[in-house]
C-alpha positions as CSV (number, residue, x, y, z in Angstrom):
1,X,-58.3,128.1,151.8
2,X,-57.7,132.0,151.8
3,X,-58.8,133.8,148.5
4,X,-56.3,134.9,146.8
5,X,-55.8,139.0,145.2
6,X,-57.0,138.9,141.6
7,X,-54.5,141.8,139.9
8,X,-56.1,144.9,138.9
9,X,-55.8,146.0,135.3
10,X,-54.7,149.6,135.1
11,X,-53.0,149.7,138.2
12,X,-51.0,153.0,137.8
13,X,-54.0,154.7,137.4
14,X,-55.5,153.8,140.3
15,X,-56.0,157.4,141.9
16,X,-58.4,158.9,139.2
17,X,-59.9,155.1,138.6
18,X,-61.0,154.4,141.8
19,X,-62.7,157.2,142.5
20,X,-64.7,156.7,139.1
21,X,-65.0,153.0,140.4
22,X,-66.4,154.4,144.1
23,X,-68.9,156.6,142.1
24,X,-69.9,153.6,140.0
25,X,-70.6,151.3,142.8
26,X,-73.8,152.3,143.8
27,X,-77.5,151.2,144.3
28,X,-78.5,152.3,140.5
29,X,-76.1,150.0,139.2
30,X,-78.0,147.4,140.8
31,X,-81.5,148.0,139.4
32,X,-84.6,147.5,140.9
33,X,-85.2,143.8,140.8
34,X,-87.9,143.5,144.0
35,X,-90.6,144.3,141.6
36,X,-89.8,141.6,138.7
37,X,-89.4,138.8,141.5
38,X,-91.9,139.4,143.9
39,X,-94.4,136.3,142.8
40,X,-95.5,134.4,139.8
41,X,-97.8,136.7,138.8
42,X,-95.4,139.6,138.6
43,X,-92.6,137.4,137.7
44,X,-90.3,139.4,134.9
45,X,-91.3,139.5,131.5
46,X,-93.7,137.1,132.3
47,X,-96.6,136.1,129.8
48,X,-95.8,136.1,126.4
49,X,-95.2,132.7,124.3
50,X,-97.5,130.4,123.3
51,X,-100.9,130.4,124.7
52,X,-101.6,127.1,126.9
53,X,-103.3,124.6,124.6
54,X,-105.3,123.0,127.6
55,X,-109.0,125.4,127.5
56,X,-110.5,122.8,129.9
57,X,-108.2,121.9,132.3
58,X,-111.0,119.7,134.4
59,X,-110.9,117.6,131.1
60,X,-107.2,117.5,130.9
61,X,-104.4,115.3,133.0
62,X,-101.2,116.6,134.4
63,X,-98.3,114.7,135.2
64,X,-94.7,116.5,136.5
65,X,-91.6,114.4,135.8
66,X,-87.9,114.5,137.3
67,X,-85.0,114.5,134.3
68,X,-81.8,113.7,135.4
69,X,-79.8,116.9,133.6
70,X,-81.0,120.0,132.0
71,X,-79.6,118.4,129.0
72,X,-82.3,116.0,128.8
73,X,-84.9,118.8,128.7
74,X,-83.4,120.8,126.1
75,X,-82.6,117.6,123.4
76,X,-86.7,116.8,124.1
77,X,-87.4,120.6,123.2
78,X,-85.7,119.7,120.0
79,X,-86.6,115.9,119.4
80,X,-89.9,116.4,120.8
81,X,-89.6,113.3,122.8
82,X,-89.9,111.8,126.2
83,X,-88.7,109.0,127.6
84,X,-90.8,107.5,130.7
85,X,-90.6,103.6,132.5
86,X,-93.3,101.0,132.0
87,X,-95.9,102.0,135.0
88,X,-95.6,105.5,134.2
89,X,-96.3,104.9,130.4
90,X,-99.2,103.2,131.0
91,X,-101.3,105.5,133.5
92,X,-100.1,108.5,130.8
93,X,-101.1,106.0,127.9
94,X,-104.9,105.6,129.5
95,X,-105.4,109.2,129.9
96,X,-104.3,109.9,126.5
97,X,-106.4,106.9,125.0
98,X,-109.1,108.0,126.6
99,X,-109.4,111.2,124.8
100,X,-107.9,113.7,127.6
101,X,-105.3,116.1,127.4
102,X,-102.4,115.4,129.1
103,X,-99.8,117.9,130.3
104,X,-96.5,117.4,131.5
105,X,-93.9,119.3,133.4
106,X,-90.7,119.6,134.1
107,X,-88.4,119.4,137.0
108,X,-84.1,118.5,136.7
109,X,-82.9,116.3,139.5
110,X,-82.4,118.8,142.5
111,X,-82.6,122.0,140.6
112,X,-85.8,123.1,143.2
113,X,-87.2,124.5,139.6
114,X,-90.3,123.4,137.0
115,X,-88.3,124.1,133.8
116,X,-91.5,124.0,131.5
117,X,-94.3,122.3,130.3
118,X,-95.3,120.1,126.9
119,X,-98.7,118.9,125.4
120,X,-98.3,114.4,125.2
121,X,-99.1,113.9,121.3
122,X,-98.7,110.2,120.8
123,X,-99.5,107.3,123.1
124,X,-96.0,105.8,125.0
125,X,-94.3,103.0,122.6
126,X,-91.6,100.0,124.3
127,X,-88.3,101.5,122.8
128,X,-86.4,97.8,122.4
129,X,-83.2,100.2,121.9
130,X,-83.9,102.4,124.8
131,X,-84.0,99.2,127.3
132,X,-80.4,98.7,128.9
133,X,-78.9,99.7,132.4
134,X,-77.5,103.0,130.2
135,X,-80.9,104.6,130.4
136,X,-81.0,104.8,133.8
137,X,-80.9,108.4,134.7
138,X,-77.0,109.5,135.8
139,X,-75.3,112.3,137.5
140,X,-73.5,114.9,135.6
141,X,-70.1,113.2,135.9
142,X,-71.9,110.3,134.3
143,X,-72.3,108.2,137.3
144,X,-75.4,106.4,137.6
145,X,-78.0,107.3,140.5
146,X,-78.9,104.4,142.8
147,X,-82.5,105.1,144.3
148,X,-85.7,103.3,144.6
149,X,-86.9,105.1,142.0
150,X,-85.2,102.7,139.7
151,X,-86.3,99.6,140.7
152,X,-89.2,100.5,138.6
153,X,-87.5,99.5,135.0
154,X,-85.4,101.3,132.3
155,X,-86.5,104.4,130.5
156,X,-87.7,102.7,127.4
157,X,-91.3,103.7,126.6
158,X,-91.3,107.4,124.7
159,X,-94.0,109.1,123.6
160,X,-94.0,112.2,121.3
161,X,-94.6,115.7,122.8
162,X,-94.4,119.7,122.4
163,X,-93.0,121.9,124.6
164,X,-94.8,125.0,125.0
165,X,-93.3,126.9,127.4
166,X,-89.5,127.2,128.9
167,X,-89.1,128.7,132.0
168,X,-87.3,128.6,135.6
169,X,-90.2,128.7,138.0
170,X,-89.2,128.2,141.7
171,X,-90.9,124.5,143.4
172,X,-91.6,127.3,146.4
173,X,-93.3,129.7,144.0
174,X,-95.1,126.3,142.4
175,X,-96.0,124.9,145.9
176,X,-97.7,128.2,147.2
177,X,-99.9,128.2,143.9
178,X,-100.5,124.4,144.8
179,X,-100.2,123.1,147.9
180,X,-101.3,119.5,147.2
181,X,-98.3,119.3,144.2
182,X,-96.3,116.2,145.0
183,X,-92.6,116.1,143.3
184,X,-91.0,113.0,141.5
185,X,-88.1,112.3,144.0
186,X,-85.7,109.4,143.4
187,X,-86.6,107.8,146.6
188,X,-90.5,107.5,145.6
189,X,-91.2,107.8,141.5
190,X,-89.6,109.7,138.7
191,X,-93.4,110.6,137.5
192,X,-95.9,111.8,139.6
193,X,-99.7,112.5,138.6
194,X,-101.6,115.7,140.1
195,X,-105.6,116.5,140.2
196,X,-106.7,118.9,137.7
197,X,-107.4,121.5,139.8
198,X,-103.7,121.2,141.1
199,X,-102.7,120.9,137.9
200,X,-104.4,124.3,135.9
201,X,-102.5,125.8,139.6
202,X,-99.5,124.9,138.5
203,X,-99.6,125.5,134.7
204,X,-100.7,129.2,135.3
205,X,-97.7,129.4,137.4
206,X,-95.7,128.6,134.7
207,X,-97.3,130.9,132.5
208,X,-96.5,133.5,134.4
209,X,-92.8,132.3,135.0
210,X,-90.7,134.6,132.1
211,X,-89.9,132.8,129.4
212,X,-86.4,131.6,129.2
213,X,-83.8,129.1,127.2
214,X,-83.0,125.8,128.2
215,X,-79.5,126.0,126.8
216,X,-76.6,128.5,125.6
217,X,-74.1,128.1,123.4
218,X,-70.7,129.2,125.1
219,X,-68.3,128.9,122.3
220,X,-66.0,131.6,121.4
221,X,-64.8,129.7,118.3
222,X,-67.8,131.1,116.7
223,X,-66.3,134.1,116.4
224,X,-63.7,136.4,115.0
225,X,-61.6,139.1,116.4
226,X,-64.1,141.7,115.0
227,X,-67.0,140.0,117.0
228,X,-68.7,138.7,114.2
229,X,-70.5,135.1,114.7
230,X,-68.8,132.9,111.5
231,X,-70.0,129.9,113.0
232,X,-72.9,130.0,110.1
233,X,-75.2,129.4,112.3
234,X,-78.6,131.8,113.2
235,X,-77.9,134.0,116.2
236,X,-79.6,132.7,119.2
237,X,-83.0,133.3,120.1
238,X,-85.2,136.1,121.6
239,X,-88.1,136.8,122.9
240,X,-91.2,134.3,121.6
241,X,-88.2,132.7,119.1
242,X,-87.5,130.6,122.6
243,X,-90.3,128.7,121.5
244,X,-89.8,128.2,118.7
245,X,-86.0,128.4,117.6
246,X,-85.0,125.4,120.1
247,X,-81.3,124.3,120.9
248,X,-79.1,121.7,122.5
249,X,-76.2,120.3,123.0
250,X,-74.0,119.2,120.1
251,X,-73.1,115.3,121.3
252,X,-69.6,115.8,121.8
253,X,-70.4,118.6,124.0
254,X,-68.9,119.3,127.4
255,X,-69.8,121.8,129.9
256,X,-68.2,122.9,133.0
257,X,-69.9,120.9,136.0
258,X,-72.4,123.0,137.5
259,X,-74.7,122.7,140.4
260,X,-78.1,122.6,138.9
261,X,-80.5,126.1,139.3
262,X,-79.7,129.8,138.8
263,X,-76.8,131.6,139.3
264,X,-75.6,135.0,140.1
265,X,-73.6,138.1,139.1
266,X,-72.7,140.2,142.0
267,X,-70.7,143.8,141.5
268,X,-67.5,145.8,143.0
269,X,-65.6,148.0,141.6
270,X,-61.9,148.2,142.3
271,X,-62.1,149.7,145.6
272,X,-64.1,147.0,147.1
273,X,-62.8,143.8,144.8
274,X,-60.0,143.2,147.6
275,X,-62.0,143.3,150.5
276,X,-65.0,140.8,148.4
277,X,-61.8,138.5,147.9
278,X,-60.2,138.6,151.0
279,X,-63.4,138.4,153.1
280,X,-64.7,135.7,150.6
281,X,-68.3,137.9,150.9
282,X,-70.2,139.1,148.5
283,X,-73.0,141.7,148.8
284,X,-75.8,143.6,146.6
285,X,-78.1,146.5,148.0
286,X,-80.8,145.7,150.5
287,X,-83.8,146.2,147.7
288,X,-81.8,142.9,146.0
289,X,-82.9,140.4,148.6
290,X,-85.6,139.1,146.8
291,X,-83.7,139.0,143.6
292,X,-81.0,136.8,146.2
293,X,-83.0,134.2,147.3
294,X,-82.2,131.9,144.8
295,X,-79.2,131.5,145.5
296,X,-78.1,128.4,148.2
297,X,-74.8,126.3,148.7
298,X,-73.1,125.2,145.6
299,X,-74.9,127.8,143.2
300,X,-72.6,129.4,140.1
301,X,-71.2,133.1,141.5
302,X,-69.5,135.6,139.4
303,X,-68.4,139.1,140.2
304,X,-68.2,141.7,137.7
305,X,-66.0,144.4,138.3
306,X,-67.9,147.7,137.3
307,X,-64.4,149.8,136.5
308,X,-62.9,147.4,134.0
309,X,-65.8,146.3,132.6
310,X,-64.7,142.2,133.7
311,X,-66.4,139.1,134.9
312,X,-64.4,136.8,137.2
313,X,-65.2,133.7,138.2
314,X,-65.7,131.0,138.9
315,X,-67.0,131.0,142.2
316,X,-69.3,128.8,144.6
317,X,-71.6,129.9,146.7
318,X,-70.7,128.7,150.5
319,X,-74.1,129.9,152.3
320,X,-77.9,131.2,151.0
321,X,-77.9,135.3,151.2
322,X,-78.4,136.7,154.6
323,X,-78.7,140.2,155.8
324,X,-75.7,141.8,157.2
325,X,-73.6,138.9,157.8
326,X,-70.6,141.1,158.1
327,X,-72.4,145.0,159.3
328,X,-69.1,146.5,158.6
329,X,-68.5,145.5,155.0
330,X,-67.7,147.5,152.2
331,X,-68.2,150.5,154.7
332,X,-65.5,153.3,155.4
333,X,-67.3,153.8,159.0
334,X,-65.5,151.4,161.7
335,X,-68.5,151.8,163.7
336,X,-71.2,151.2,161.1
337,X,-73.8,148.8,162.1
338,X,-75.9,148.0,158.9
339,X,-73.0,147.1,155.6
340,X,-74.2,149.3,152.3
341,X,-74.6,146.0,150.4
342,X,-76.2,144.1,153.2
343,X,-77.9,141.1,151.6
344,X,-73.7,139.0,151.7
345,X,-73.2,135.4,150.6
346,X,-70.3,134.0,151.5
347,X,-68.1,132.4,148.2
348,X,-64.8,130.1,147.6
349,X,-63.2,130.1,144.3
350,X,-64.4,126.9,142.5
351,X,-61.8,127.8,139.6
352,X,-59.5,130.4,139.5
353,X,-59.5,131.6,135.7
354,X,-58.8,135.6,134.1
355,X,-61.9,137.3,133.7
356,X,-64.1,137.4,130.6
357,X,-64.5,141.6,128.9
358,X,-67.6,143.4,128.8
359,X,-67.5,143.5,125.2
360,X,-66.7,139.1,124.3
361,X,-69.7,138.6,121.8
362,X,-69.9,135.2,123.3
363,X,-70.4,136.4,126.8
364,X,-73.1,139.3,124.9
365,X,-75.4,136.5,123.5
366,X,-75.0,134.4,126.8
367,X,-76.9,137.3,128.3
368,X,-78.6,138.8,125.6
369,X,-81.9,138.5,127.7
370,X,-80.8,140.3,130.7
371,X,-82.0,143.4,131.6
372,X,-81.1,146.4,133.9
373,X,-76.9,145.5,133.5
374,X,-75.0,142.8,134.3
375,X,-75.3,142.3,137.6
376,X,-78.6,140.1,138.8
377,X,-80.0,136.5,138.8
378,X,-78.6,134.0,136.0
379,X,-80.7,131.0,134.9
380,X,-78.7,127.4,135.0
381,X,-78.5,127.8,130.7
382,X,-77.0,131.2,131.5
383,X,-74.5,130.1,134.4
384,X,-73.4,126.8,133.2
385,X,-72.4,128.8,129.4
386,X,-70.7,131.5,131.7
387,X,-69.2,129.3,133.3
388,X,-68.3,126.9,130.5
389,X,-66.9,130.6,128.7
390,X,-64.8,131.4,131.3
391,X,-63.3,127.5,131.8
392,X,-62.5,127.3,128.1
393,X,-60.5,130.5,127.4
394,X,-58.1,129.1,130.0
395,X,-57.8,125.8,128.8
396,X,-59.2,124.4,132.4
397,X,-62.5,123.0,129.8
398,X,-60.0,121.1,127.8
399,X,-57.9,119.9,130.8
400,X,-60.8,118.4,132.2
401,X,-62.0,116.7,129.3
402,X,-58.6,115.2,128.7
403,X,-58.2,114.1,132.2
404,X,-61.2,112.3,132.1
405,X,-60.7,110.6,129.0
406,X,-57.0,109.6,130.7
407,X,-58.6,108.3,133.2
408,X,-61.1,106.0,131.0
409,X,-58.0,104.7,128.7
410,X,-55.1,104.4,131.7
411,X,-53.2,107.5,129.2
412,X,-52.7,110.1,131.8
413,X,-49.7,112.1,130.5
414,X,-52.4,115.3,130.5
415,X,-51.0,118.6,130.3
416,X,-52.0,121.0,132.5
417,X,-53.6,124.4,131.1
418,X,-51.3,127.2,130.0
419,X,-50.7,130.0,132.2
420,X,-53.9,132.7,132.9
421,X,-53.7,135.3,129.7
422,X,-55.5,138.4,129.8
423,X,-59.0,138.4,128.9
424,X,-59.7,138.6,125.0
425,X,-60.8,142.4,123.9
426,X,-62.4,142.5,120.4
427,X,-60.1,144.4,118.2
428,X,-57.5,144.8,120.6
């Protein structure tokens, strides 16, 4: 389907505004981002946190596991709890026993990420509770996953843990640090063991992965019209508080489906929003493409709109970013054979919504961590709250979470959400 003109705020001054949009629209509104993303080692604001607890990692054993949601991961940061089948239980239960250290990390279903790593404290216990068909893990419209995997019994043996580290560390970035690191798949085993030496590999790759949050809260009912949070409770964390102020999910909680892995905020201005709409391409400065190459089909896009300070979305990412997909692009030169933004995704529009302001405090503590503006990488907490922001204000959150529960009762007389309004401005 052809994307659709957003409308431009401001539209009678468009003479004087685009020409401040044109000057805004440039490389230095991009940032530098090849030099935070260039490997593990340089990776961000990496470092920092809690120091590893494993001194002798030839003494130690490692195990990586496959959850099913990021949900999962961040209600363990806060129960400290895992949940692992029989066989698994009981090769983490002799290493344990027999006086080792024993690591875990981290990978969600097909996120292509490690999203941390925890120290085992307790031996796995049989969860009588935990062991029905209900434990089996389930796709994020609740659907349960039918794989091999399976066959090897319910979750139902926990043990106790503590995470100490949170991060977003490419499987690429893992598997050039260790080769020989095998991944829980649900076609072979939801656990998977690792040497030691692969296993101090990929634990100082996630050290040197930047610390980041496993979840965002997205609600804007936690706040007034001044900005101010009345929700009552602490303001989200920062910095080394990741590890230590952990959140999840309330239980009732819904988010907007999202593809699992990072997202990404791509810029125009208002010259160049029509043309990113009409072509369905977006594009960032050639010194972005490392920054880019996280992105593949189905990843969270948004486009922030440097003039009017706005964030649409939501969109979907169609391809992975490739050079000059379109040379001519955002160029006034017909002849031009290299675009000015020439690392170009192509998007559709996953769900058509009125942007988000600059200034929402929810959208501010969403990306709190970010640095160099707005427009760069998003981690899955970060896209799926974004995305979950944007959804809500237009009702589409609520319309969804009706529908479904029409659909589990037979009660579908489901209203649709209201007309688009214009984005919220605090004290407007």
């Amino acid at each position: 389907a052809e994307l659709r003109k957003y409308p431009k705020p401001g539209q009678q001054g468009e003479g004087a505004e685009g020409a401040e949009g044109e000057k805004e629209l440039s490389e230095n509104m991009f940032g530098n981002q090849e030099t935070t993303t260039v490997d593990y080692f340089q990776g961000g604001a990496s470092g920092g946190g809690r120091p590893t607890p494993i001194l002798e990692p030839e003494n130690a054993s490692f195990f990586i596991v496959r959850a099913a949601t990021y949900r999962d991961c961040s209600i363990s940061t806060v129960r400290g709890e895992w949940f692992v089948q029989r066989k698994h239980a009981e090769t983490i239960n002799a290493a344990f026993n027999g006086g080792r250290q024993v690591m875990i990390f981290v990978t969600v279903s097909d996120s292509n990420h490690i999203q941390g790593a925890a120290l085992v404290t307790s031996a796995a216990h049989y969860v009588e509770s935990a062991d029905h068909p209900h434990h089996h893990p389930t796709t994020s419209s609740g659907q349960h996953i039918k794989a091999s995997a399976n066959s090897d019994g319910a979750f139902c043996y926990r043990f106790q843990c503590e995470w100490y580290r949170t991060c977003e560390l490419p499987i690429s970035t893992a598997l050039e640090a260790a080769p020989d690191l095998l991944l829980p798949t649900s076609t072979t085993q939801y656990c998977q063991d690792m040497t030691s030496k692969t296993g101090e590999a990929v634990m100082k790759a996630v050290w040197n992965s930047p610390l980041c949050t496993l979840y965002e809260s997205w609600n804007a009912g936690d706040y007034d019209e001044e900005g101010n949070n009345i929700s009552g409770r602490p303001p989200p964390p920062v910095g080394d508080a990741i590890l230590t102020d952990f959140r999840c999910p309330l239980p009732e909680e819904i988010a907007w489906p999202t593809m699992p892995g990072p997202g990404f905020i791509f810029g125009c201005n208002s010259q160049t929003m029509d043309e990113c709409l009409g072509r369905g391409l977006f594009g960032l400065p050639a010194h972005m493409k490392i920054a880019a190459s996280g992105i593949r089909p189905g990843s969270s896009i948004f486009l922030y709109n440097v003039s009017e300070r706005l964030i649409f979305g939501i969109f979907e990412a169609l391809t992975s970013a490739h050079m000059n997909m379109e040379p001519k692009a955002f160029s006034k030169n017909p002849k031009a054979q290299s675009s000015p933004f020439p690392v170009q995704i192509r998007v559709r529009i996953s769900l058509e919504c009125p942007p988000v302001h600059d200034d929402d405090p929810a959208l501010n503590d969403i990306l709190r961590a970010r640095v160099g503006g707005r427009i760069g990488p998003l981690t899955f907490a970060q896209s799926e709250a974004l995305a979950s922001l944007i959804a809500h204000q237009c009702g589409a959150l609520s319309y969804m979470t009706d529908y479904r529960r029409g659909v589990e009762t037979g009660e579908m007389t489901v209203s649709a959400p209201p007309i688009a309004l214009p984005p919220r401005k605090i004290g407007a």
